[in-house]
N, C-alpha and C positions, 0 to 999 in steps of 0.2 A: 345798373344792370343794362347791357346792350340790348336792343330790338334786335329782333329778327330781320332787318333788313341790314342792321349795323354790325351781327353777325357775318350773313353776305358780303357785305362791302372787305370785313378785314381779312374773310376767306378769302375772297381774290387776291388782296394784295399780298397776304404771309403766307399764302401754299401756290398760288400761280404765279406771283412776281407783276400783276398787273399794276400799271402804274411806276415800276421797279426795271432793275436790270434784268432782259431774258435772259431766261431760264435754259441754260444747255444743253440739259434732258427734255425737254418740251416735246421733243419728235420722236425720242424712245418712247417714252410713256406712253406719245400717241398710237402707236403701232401694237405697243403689247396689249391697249382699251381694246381696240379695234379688235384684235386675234381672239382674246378674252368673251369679247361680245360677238362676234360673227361666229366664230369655227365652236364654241363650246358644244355649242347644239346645233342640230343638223337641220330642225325642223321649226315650224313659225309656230305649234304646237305649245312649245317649253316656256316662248313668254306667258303663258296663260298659266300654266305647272308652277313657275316661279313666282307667278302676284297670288295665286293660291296659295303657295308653298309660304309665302312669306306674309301673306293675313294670318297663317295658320302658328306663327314665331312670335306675331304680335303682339304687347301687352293691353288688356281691355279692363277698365273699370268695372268694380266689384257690380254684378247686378245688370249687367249690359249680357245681353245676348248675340253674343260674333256673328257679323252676317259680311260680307259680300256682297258687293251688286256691280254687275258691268249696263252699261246706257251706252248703246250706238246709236249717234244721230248724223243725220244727213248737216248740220248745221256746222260752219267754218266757225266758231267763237274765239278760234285762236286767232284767225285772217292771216292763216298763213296760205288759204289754195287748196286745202286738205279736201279732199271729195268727201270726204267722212269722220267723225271723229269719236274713239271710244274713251268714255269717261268710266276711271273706277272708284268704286266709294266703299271704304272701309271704316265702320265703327269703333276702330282701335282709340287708344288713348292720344295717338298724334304723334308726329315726327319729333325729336328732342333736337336739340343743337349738335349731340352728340351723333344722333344719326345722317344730320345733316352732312357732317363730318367724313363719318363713314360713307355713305353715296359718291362723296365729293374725291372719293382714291378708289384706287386696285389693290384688294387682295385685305382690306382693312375691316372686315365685316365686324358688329358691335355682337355679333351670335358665336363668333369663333370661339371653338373650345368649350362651348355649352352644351352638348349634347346630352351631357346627363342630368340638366335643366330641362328637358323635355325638348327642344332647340332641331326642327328637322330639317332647314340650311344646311349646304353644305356646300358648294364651289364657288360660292362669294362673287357671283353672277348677279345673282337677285333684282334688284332693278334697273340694273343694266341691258337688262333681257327685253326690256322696250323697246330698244332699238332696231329690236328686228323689224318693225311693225312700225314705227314713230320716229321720224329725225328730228323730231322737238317735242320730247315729252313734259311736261309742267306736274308741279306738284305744289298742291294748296293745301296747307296743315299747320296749324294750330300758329297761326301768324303769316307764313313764310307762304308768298307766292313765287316760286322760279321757278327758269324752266332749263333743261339743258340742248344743246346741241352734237350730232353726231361729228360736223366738218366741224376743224379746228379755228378754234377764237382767233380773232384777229391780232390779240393783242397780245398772245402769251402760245398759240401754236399747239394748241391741245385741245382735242376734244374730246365727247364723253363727260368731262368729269367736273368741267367749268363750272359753276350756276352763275347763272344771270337774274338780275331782280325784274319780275314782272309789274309794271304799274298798269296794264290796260290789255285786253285782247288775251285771254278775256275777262271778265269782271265778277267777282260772287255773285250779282245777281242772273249774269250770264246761265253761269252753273245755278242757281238754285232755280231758273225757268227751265232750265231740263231734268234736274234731279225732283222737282217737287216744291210749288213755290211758296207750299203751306204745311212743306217738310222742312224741319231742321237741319244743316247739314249732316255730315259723318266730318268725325275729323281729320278725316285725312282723305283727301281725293286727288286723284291720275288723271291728267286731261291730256289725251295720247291723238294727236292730228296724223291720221295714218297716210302711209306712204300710197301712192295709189296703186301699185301693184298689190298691196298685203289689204284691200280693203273684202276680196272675197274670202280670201283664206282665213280673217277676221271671222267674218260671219259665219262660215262654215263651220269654224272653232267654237264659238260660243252655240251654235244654233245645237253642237255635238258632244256637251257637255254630258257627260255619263251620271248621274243622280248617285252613282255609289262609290265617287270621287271623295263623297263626305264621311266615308264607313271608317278608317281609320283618324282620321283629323279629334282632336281631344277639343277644339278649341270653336270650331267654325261652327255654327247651326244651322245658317240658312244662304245660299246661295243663288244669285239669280242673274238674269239675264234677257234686255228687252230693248225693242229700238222704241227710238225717239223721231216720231215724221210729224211733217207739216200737218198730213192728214190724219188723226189719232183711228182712221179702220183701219190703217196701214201697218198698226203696231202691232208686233209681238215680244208673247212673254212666258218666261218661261221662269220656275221655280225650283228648288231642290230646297226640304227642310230635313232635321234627323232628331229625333227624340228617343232618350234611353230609357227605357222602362224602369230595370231595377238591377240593380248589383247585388250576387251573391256569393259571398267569399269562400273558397274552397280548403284552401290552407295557404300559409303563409307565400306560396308562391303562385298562385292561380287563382285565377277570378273567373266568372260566366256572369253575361248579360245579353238581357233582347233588345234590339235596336231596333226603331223605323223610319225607314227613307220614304219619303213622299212626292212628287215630282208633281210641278203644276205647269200646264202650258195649254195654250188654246186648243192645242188639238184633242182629240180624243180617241186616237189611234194604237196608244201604245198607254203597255199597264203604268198606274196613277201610283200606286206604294206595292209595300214590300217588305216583312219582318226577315232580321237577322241576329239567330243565334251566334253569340262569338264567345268565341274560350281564348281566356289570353294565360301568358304562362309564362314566368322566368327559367332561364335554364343559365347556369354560373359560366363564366368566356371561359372554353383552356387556354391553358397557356402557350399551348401549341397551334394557336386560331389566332392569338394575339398581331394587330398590324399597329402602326405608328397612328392612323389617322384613326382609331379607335381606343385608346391605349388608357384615355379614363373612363373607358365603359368598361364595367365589372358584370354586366348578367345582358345575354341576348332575350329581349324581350319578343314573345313569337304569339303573335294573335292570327286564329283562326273564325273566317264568318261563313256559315253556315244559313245560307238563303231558304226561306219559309216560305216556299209560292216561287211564281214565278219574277224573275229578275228583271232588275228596272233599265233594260239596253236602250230602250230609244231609237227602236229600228233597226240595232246592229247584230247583227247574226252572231257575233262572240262577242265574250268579254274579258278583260285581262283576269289572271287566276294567279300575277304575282303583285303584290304593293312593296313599297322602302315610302310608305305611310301616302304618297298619290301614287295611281297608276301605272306600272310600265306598258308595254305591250304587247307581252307574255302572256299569250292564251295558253294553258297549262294542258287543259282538256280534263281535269279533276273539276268534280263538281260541288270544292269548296274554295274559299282563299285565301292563300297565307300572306299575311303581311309580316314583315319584320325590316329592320336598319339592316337592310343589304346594299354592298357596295354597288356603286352603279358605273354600265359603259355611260361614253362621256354627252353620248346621246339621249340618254336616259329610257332608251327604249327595254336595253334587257340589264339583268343583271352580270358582273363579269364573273363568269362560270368557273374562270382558274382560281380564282380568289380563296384564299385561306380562311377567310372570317365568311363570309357565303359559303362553303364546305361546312365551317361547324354550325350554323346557323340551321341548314339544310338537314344534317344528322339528327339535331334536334325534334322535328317538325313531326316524323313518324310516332316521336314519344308526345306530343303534347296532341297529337291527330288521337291517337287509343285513348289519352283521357278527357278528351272532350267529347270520344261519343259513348264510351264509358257513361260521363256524366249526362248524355243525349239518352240514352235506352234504361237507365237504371236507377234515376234519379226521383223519378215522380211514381211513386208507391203504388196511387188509385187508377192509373190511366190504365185504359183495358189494354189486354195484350194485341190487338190490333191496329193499334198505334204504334206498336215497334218495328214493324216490317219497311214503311217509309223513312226512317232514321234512317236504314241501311243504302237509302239510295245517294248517302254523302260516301261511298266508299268510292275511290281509283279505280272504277271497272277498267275502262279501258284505257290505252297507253298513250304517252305523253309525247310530243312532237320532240323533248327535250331528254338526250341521255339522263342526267343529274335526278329528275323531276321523276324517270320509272326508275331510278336507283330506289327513290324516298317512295316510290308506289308499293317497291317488290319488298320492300323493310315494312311497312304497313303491313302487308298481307303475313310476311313472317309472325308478325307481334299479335298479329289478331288470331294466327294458328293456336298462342296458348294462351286466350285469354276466357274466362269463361262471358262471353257475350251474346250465346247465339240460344234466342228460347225455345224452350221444347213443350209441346202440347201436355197439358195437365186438366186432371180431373177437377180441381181447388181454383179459387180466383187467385190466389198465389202465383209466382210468375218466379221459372227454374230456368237458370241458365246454365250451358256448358262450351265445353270447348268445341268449335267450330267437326273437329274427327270425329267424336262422340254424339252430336245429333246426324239423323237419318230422313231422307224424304221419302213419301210414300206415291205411288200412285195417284191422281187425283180424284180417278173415280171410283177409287176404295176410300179416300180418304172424305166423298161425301157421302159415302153410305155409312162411314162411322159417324158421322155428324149430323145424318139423320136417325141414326139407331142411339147416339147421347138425349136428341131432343125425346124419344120416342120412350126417355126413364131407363135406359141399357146402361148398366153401370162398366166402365170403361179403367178404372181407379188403377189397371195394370197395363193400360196399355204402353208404359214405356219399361216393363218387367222383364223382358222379353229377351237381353242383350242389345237396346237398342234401344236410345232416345229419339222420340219420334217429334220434328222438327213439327214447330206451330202451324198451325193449319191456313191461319192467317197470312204467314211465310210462305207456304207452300202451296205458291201459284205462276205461271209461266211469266209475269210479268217480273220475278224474283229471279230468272234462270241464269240470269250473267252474276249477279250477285250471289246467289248459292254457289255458280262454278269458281268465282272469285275466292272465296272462305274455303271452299273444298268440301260443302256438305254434296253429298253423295248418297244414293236411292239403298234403303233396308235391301238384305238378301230375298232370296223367295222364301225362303226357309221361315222368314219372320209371320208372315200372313199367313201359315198355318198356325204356326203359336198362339196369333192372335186371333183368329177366328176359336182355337179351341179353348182359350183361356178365358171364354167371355160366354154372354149365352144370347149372342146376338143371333145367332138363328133362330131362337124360340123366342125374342125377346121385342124382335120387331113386325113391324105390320104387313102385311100381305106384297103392300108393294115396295115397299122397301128388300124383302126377302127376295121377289124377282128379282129384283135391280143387283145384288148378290148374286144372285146365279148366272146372271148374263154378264156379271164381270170374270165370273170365271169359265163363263164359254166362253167366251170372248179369247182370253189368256191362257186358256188349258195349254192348245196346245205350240204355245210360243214358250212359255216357261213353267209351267204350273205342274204338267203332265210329270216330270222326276220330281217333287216333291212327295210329300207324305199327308198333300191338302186331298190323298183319295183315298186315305184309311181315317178321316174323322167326320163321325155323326155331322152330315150336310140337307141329303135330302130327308125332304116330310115327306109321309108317306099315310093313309088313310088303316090302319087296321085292319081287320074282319068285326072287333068289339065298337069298331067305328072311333076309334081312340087318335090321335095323331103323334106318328112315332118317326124315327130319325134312323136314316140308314147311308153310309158310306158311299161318295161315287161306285167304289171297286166294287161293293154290294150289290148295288142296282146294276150296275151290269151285267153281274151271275147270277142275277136272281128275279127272274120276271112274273112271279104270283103277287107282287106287290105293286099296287098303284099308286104312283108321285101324285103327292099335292100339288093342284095346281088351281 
């Protein structure tokens, strides 16, 4: 069986001709590497997207927990002149010959055609994305130290795709004094001697690593990032870990679990963790969404996450609100996020909007949005009803920078018109839903004189008897008003607040000051809306007797009738 460097050797000579007659494609190939690796991607961003993307495709031994780690040191260990060099180190199982293979071409990825392997590659870029950032990137794994070059080999007129065997410059224990010289290695590590223009944009990039980079990723758990200086106060460091709480199966197409990101870094400026509910959800491809480059995918897989507390930006005033499993740069303006295998522009900033399979992916997303807050508000039996009112704050209030994005806002809002979702105040610890037309808001300051006339033993057991489900009291507060206007709940008639004063014995039933608090809501209101009702033909005012007894007499009464003295 060959070494890995006798590997090497016979790659050069049976696929570059090295040693052999040149090659007279040498100078095409090189051009198409070059176009491949410079123009794919617009931004120095993507090489980072891509060594993620592809830790994330990785195979890792049973028992191993996927981590990532990037180490920028001021230190040259390759002695090529580099001002800086980023090393990355991945806990996978290690490079095979077969991938060696693959690296060593264009367009020859060993992931192609896996997608329904779990596989989220896809423009066969992948390590080649180095280049943005490194004209001699090295890779040390599981035998195989080489490294490649961007300018074309001298001896076969290609570059990119060459490898060269490394015997020195730098050495495993080079690497193992800056990864850790009482750590083991990872097996597979990047030693990237960066170009000196990309050495800020480097730093920026890692220093800007978003913590919920790891929310869709199945595979990765801990992610990090930290320089390496002469002076060890000079270091920083920075963490991302994700732990999943519990998986709860819904039916054979739909799952829900809690997730938590955790973020570690010297500072302590910006929030540390962060729980996220996520609902994921099969929905079957039609046939009419079907494209070539998806063609053995049978069901769009569409996960929703649902942030508990505040979100882990890291300083940054927004955050993306679309994934295709990392990041785009689609701030959505919804305050959940849908990831799902959307095709992407070639920049990988947004998704492409015309696209037929993103259209039906997209259609999808309002149906799997109603049943995960469905199972968000309805699900946990004992929780008091004052826990549902902040569920509602994952709804599309407000509108999306993106036509496509209030297409799927104003289909939500449709689907949640007939759903019965929306609670209505109840006598019972029981908890009654209806349709969003069907419940009613009240008043606020009637609606805490019911809330003090329930404490006060006033039995209430009718107050939604009336023609009218009267929306949770919990709900019905102005910090809810974009939300209420969202759904389309809408304020009781006036007509109702007679029914319900006379259908109850809250006049006689509460305590002195409560009963004012009552009467100055209806001075108050008389004469803006109250005055054409029929709230001045029912027993309101107390009134003292002559037998000294306390009796009840009608606005319209005390008016015409003044031998009678108001309690007061």
């Amino acid at each position: 069986m060959e070494t890995p460097e006798e590997h090497i050797e016979r790659l050069r000579a049976s696929t570059f001709s090295i040693g052999r007659e040149r090659n007279p494609l040498a100078p095409m190939l090189d051009q198409a590497v070059k176009y491949l690796s410079a123009e794919l991607y617009a931004k120095d961003v993507h090489f980072l997207m891509e060594l993620i993307q592809n830790a994330e495709d990785n195979e890792y031994l049973e028992g191993v927990d996927p981590s990532l780690e990037f180490v920028l040191t001021s230190r040259d260990i390759t002695n090529t002149g580099a001002p800086a060099t980023l090393l990355v180190f991945n806990n996978e199982k290690g490079f095979s010959a077969e991938n060696i293979n693959s690296i060593c071409a264009v367009g020859n990825s060993t992931k192609k055609g896996n997608r329904k392997r779990g596989y989220i590659g896809e423009k066969g870029i992948g390590f080649k994305s180095v280049f943005l950032i490194s004209a001699q990137p090295y890779i040390f794994s599981n035998g195989y130290q080489i490294r490649f070059n961007e300018n074309p080999c001298p001896h076969c007129e290609l570059g990119y795709i060459v490898p060269e065997w490394v015997h020195e410059n730098p050495s495993l224990s080079d690497i193992k004094q800056i990864y850790g010289s009482n750590c083991e290695l990872p097996n597979a590590t990047l030693i990237l001697p960066l170009k000196p223009d990309k050495v800020k944009a480097v730093k920026h990039q890692l220093s800007s690593i978003q913590p919920e980079v790891l929310l869709f990723l199945s595979k990765i758990k801990r992610l990090s990032a930290r320089e390496h200086n002469e002076d060890p106060s000079l270091n920083t460091v920075s963490a991302i870990t994700k732990e999943t709480d519990f998986v709860t199966r819904k039916n054979i197409d739909a799952e829900s679990y809690t997730l938590h990101l955790s973020a570690e870094e010297n500072s302590d400026e910006f929030a540390k963790e962060c729980g996220y509910y996520l609902w994921k959800q099969k929905f079957p491809v039609r046939q009419e969404n079907r494209i070539d480059r998806r063609m053995e995918v049978e069901d769009w897989v569409i996960t929703l996450a649902f942030p508990n507390g505040e979100r882990l930006l890291r300083g940054m005033k927004y955050s993306p609100g679309i994934y295709a499993f990392l990041p785009t740069e689609m701030v959505s303006n919804f305050p959940f996020i849908i990831q799902a295998d959307f095709i992407l522009a070639s920049s990988r900033e947004t998704i492409q909007w015309d696209n037929i399979w993103n259209q039906g992916i997209l259609d999808c997303v309002p149906f799997a949005f109603i049943n995960a807050l469905i199972s968000l508000i309805k699900t946990v039996d004992d929780a008091p009803r004052s826990s549902l009112p902040p569920m509602f704050n994952f709804l599309p209030v407000h509108s999306s920078p993106f036509e496509k994005l209030n297409t799927v806002r104003e289909s939500i809002r449709s689907k949640l018109a007939e759903e019965d979702i929306v609670p209505s105040e109840s006598h019972t610890r029981q908890k009654f839903f209806h349709k969003p037309r069907e419940v009613f808001r009240i008043i606020p300051a009637f609606g805490n004189i019911l809330k003090m006339a329930r404490e006060q033993g006033v039995s209430l057991h009718n107050l939604s008897s009336h023609g009218y489900k009267v929306l949770d009291f919990s709900f019905d507060k102005p910090e809810y008003d974009d939300i209420l206007e969202f759904l389309g709940v809408v304020p009781v008639s006036s007509d109702w607040y007679v029914k319900c004063i006379q259908g109850s014995n809250i006049v006689m039933g509460v305590s002195e000051e409560t009963y004012l608090e009552l009467l100055h809501f209806l001075a108050v209101n008389w004469h803006y809306w109250l005055y054409n009702t029929g709230m001045g033909n029912i027993p309101l005012i107390k009134y003292v007797d002559v037998d000294g007894s306390v009796s009840l007499s009608t606005i319209n009464e005390s008016a015409q009738q003044h031998d009678k003295t108001p309690f007061t």
